[in-house]
C-alpha positions as CSV (number, residue, x, y, z in Angstrom):
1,X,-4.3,-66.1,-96.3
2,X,-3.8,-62.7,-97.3
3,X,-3.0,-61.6,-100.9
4,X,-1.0,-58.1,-100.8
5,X,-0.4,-56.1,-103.5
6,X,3.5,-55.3,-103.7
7,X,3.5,-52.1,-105.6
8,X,1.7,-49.9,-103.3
9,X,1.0,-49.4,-100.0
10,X,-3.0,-49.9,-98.7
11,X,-6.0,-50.0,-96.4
12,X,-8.5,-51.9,-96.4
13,X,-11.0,-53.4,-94.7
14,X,-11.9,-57.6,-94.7
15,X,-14.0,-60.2,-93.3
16,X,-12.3,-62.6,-90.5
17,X,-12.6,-65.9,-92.4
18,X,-12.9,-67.5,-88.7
19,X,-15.6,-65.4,-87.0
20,X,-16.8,-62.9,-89.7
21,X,-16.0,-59.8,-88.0
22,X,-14.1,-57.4,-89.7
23,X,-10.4,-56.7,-89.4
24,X,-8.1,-54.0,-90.6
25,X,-5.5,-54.4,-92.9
26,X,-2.7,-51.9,-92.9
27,X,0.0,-52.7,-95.6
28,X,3.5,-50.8,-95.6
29,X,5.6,-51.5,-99.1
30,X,8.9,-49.6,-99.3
31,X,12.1,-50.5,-102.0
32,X,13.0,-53.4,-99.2
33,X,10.5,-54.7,-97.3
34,X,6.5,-55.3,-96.5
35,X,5.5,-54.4,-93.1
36,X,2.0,-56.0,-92.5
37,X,-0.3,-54.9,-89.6
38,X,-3.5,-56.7,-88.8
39,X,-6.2,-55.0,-86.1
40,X,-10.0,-55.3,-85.3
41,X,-11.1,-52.9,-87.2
42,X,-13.1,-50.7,-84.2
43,X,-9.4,-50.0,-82.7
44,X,-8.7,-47.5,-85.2
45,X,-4.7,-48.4,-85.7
């Protein structure tokens, strides 16, 4: 599970709760929608 903040968009780093290595978490808020993007975090997007 991922908790996301509504009001504002963020970046953050977190632990994989599965393997322990750490993922990037890339979340988009606009007046509409939540776009959610999930990487490992040494590719960067």
């Amino acid at each position: 599970d991922i908790l996301v903040d509504p009001t504002e968009s963020q970046i953050y780093t977190e632990d994989c709760s599965v393997c322990c290595h750490p993922i990037l978490i890339r979340c988009e808020v606009d007046l509409h929608q939540i776009n959610l993007v999930v990487t490992q975090e040494d590719l960067g997007f």
